[in-house]
Structure formats: C-alpha cells, structure tokens
MIDOSE-1310 file (N, C-alpha, C; in nm, 2 decimals, decimal comma, always signed):
residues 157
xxxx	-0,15/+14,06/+11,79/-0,17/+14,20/+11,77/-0,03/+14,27/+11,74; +0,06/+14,22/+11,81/+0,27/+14,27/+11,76/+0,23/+14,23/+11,67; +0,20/+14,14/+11,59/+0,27/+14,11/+11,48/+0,19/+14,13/+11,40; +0,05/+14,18/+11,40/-0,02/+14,28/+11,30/+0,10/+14,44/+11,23
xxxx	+0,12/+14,51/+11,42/+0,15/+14,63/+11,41/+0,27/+14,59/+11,29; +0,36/+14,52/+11,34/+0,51/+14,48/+11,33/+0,50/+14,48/+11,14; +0,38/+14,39/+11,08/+0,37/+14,39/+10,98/+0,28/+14,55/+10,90; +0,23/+14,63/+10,95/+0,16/+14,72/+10,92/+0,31/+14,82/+10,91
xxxx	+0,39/+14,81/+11,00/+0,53/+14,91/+11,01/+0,63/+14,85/+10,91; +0,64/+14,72/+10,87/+0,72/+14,70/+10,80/+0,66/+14,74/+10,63; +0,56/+14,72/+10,59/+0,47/+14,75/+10,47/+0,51/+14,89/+10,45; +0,52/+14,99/+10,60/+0,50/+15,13/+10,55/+0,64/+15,18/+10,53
xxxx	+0,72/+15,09/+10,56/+0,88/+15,12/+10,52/+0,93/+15,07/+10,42; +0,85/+14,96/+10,34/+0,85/+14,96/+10,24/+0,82/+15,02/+10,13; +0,72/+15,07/+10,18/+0,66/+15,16/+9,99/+0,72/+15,29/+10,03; +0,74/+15,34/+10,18/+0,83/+15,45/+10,16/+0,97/+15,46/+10,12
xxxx	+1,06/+15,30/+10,09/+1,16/+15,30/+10,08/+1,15/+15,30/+9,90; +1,00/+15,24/+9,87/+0,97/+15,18/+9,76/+1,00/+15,38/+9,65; +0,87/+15,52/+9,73/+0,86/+15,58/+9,73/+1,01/+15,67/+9,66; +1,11/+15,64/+9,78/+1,22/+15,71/+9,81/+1,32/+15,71/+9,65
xxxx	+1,25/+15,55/+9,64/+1,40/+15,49/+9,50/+1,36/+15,55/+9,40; +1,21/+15,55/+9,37/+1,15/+15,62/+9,24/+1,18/+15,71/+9,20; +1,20/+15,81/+9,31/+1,21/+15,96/+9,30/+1,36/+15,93/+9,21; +1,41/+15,90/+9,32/+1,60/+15,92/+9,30/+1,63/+15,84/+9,19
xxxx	+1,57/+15,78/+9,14/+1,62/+15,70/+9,01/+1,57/+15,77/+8,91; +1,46/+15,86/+8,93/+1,40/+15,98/+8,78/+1,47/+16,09/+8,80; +1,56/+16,10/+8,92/+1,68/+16,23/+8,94/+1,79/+16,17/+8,89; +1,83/+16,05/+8,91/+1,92/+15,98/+8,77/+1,92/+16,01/+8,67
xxxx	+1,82/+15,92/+8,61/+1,77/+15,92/+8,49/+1,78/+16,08/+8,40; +1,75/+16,20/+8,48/+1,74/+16,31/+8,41/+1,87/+16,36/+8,42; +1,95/+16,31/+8,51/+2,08/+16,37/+8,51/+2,17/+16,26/+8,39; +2,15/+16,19/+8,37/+2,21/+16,04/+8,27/+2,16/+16,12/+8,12
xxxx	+2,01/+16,17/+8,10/+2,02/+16,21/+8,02/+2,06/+16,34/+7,97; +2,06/+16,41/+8,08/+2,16/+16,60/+8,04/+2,26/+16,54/+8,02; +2,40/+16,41/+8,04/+2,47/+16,39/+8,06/+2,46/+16,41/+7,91; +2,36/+16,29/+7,84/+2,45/+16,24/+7,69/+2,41/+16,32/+7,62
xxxx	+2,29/+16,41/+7,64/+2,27/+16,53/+7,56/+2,41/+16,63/+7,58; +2,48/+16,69/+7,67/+2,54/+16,75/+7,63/+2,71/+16,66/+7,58; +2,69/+16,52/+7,60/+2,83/+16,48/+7,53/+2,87/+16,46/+7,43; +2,72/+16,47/+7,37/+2,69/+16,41/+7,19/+2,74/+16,61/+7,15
xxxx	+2,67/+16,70/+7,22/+2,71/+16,80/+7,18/+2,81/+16,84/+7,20; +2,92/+16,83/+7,28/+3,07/+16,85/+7,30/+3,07/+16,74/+7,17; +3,08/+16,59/+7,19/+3,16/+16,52/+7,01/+3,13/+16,61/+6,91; +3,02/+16,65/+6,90/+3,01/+16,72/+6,76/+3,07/+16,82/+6,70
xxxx	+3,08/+16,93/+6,87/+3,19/+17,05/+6,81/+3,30/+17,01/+6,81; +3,33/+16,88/+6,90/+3,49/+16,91/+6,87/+3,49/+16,84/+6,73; +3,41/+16,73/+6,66/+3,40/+16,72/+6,53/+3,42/+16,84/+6,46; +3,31/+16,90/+6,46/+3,32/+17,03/+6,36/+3,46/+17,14/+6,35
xxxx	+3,51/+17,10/+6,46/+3,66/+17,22/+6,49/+3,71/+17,14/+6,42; +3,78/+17,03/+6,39/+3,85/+16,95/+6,33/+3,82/+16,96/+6,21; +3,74/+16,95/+6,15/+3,66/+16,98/+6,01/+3,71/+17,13/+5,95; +3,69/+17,23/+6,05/+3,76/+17,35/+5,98/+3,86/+17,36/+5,98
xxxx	+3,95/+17,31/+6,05/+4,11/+17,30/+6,05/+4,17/+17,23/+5,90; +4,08/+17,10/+5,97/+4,13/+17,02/+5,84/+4,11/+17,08/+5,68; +3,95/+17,08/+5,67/+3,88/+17,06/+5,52/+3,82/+17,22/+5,52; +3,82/+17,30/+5,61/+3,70/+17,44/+5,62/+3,58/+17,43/+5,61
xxxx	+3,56/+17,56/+5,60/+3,40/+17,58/+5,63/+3,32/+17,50/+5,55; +3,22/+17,45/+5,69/+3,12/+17,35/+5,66/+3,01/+17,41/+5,55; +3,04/+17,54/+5,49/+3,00/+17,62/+5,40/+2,95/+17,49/+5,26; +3,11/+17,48/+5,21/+3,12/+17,38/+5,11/+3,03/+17,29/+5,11
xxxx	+3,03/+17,20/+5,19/+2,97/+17,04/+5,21/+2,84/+17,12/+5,17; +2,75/+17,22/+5,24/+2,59/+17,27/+5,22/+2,57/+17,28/+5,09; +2,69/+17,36/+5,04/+2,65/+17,41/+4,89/+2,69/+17,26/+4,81; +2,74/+17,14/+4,83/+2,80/+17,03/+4,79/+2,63/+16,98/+4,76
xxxx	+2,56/+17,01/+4,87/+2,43/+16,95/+4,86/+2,35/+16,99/+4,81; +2,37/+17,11/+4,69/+2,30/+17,23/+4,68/+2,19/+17,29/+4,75; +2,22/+17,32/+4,88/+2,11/+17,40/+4,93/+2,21/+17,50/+4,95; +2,17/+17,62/+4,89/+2,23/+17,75/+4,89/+2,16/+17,91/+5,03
xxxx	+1,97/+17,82/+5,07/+1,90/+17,92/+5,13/+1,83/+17,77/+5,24; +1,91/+17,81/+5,38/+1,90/+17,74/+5,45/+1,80/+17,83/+5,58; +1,74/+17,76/+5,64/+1,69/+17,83/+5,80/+1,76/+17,70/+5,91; +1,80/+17,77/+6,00/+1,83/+17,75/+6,10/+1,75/+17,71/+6,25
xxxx	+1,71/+17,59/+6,29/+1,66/+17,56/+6,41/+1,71/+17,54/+6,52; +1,72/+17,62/+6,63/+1,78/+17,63/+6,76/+1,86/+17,74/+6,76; +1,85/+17,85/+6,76/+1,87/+17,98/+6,78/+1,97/+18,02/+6,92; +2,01/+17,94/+7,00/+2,09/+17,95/+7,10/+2,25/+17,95/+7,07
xxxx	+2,34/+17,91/+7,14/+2,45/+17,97/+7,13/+2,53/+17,86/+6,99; +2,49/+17,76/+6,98/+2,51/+17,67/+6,85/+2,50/+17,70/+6,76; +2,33/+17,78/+6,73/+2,24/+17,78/+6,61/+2,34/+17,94/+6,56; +2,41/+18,04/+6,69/+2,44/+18,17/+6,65/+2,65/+18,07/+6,59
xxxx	+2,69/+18,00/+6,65/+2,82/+17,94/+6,60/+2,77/+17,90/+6,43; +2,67/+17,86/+6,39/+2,65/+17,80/+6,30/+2,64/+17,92/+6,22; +2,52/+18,00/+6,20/+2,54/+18,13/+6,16/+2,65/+18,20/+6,14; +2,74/+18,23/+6,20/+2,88/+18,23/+6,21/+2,96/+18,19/+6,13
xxxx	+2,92/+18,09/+6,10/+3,04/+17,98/+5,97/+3,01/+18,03/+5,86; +2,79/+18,02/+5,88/+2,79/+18,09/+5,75/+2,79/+18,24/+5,66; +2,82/+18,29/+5,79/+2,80/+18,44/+5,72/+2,93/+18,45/+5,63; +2,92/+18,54/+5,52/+3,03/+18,57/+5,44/+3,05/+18,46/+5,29
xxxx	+2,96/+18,35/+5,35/+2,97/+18,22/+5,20/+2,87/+18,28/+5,13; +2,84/+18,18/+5,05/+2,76/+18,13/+4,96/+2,61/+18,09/+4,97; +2,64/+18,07/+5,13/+2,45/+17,99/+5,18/+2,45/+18,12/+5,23; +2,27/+18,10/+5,20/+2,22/+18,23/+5,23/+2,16/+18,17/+5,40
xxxx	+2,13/+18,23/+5,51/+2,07/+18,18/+5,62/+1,90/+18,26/+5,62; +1,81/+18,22/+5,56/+1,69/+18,34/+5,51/+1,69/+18,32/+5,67; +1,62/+18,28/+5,78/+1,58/+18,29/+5,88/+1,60/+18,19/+5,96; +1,61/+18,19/+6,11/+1,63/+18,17/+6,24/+1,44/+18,06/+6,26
xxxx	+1,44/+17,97/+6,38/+1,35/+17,89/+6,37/+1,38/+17,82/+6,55; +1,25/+17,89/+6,64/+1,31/+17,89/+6,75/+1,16/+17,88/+6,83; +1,13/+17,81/+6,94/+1,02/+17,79/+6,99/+1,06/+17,96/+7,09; +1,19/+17,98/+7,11/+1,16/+18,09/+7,19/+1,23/+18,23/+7,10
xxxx	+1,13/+18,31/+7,02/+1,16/+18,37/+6,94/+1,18/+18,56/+6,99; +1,25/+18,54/+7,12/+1,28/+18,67/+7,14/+1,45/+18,64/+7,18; +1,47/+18,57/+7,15/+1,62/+18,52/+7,16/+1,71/+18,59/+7,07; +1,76/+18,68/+7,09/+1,90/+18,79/+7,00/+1,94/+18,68/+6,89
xxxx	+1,92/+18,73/+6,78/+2,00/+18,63/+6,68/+2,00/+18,74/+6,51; +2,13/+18,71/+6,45/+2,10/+18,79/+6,35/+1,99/+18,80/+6,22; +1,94/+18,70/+6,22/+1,83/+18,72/+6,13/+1,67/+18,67/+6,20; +1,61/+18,74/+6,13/+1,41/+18,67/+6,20/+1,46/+18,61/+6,21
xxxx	+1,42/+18,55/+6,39/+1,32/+18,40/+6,46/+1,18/+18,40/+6,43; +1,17/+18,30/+6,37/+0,98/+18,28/+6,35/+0,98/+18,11/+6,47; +0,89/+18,11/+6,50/+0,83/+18,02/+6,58/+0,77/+17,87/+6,50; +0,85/+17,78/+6,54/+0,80/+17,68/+6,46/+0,65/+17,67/+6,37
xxxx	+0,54/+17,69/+6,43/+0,41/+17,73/+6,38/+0,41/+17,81/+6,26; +0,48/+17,93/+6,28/+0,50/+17,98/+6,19/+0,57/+17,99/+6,06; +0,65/+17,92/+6,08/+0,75/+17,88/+5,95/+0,67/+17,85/+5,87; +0,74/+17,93/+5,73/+0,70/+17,90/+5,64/+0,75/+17,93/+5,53
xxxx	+0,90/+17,96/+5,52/+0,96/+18,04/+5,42/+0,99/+17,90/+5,30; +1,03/+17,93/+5,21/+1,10/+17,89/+5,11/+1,22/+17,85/+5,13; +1,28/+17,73/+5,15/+1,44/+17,70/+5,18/+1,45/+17,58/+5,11; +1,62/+17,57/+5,08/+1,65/+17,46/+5,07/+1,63/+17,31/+5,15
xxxx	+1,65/+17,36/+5,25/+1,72/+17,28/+5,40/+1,69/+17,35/+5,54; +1,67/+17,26/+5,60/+1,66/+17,32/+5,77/+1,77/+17,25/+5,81; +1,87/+17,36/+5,91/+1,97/+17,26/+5,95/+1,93/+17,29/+6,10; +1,91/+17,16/+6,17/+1,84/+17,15/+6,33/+1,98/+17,13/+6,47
xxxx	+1,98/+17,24/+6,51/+2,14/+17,25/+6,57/+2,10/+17,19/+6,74; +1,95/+17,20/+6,74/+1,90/+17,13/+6,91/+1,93/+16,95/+6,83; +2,05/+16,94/+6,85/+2,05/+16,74/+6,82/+1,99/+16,68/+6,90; +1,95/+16,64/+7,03/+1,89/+16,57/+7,10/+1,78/+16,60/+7,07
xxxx	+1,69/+16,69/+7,02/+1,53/+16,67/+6,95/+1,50/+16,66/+6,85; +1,58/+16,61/+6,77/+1,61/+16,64/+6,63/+1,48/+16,52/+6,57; +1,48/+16,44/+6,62/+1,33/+16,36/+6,56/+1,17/+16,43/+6,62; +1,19/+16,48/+6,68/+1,05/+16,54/+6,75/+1,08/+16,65/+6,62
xxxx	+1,18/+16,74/+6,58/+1,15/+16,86/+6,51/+1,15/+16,83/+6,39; +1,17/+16,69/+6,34/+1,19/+16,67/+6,19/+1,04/+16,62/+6,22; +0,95/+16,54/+6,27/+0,84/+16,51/+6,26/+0,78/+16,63/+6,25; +0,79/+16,79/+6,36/+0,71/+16,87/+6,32/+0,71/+16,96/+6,24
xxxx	+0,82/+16,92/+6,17/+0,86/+17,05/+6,04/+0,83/+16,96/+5,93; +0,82/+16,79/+5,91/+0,82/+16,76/+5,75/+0,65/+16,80/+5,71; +0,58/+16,85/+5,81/+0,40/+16,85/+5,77/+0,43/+16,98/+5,73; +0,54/+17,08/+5,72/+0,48/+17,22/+5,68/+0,58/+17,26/+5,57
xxxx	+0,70/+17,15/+5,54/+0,78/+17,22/+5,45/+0,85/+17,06/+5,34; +0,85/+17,12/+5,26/+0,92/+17,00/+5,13/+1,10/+17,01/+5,15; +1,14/+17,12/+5,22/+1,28/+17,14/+5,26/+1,36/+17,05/+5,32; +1,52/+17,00/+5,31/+1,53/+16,87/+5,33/+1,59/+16,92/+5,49
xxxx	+1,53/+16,86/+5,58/+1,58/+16,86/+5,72/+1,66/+16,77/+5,76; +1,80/+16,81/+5,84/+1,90/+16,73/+5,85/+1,92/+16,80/+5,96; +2,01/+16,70/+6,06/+2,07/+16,72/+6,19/+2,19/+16,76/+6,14; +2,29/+16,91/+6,27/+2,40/+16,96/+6,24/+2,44/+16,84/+6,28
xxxx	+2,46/+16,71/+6,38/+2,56/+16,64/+6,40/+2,55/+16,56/+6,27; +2,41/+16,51/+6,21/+2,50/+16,44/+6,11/+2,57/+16,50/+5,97; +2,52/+16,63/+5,92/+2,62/+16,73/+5,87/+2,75/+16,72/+5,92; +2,79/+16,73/+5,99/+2,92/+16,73/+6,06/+2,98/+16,63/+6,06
xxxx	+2,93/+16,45/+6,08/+3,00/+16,40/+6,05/+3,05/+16,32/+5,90; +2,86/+16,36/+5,85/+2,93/+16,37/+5,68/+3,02/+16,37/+5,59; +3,05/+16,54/+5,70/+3,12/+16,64/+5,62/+3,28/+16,59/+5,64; +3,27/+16,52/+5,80/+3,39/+16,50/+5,83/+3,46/+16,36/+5,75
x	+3,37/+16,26/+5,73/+3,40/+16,10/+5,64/+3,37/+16,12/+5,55
C-alpha cells in the first residue's frame, strides 16, 4: 500500500513538474521570439542610417524600381520613419495599410480588407509578418510587395 501511495505521489510530481516546464518554456520561446523580432528590426535601421549617410534617401533605389505610388503597411512608428524619407521625393505614398486603422498617420489608413488602391508597390515595414502579409495582400493586388528589410539591404549591396 506505501508503495502504491509513494508511486501515485511520485506520478503527480511528475506531470506537475512535467506541467511547470511547458509553461516556462512557451514563456521562453515568446520571449526568444520578441527577442529576434526586435533585433532583425534594430539591423535594419541601423542598415538603413548607414544607407542615408552613405548613398541617401532610400527614395532613389524605389524610383530605381520604378514604382513612383507606393502604400505603406504598418503604420506604427517605422511605417511613420518610412513616410518621412519619403515625403518631399518623387514617390508618391497614395495610402497608409494598417490592421489598426485609427493609428495618427499622415495619409488614409485603410484596413487590409479594404485595400484596394492602385500602386506600384507595397512596402511592408511589420518584417517579422512579412510572409503572412504578402500572402494576404498578393489575392487583392498585382502591386509588387517587398519587405523594408529587404529594400534596405538591396539598397545597401
């Protein structure tokens, strides 16, 4: 009968220990991945600063590709730096492209659903979703959709 209990107590310290790791290894895991999400986005701006020092505004390289009327995906503090570079050129920015479309930004946010303007190019400044958004933007537009990191390092080799 001890050595029922002894094994019924040791079973339940197991899958509670089993329990304990899961958790804390998917509190890992989510922290491992905020990590490289935001380290791929620190390389890329410090890419892109380098790029304007060196060669300037990443203006050129867009219009290099001829796309002159671009929309913008990810409307947060990136997507408004990006806007930024381009106000004053040659590319036109027609509109903003943002699942959360009350976000302050200089031109319409339309909601991915909704998109539907006429552009050359979507440039997608969220990099870490950048294949979830190119999947859900190539069904609604012929526009060529590119990640700002790989823009940036294009622009930069």
């Amino acid at each position: 009968m001890i050595a029922i209990s002894f094994l019924i107590v040791l079973i339940s310290i197991l899958i509670t220990g089993y329990i304990v790791y899961r958790k804390e290894n998917k509190k890992l895991s989510a922290s491992n991945e905020k990590y490289i999400k935001f380290r791929s986005m620190y390389l890329m701006m410090e890419k892109w600063f380098e790029c304007k020092q060196s060669k300037g505004n990443i203006s050129e390289y867009i219009l290099m590709n001829n796309w002159s009327k671009i929309a913008i995906y990810g409307c947060g503090d990136i997507g408004r730096l990006l806007y930024n570079e381009l106000s004053g050129t040659d590319v036109t920015v027609v509109c903003g492209i943002d699942k959360n479309s009350k976000i302050e930004f200089p031109v319409d946010i339309l909601s991915p659903d909704e998109f539907s303007e006429d552009v050359d190019a979507i440039i997608v400044t969220s990099i870490a979703y950048f294949y979830d958004v190119e999947n859900k933007l190539k069904e609604k537009t012929k526009a060529k959709i590119v990640s700002l990191e790989d823009l940036v390092y294009e622009y930069a080799y």
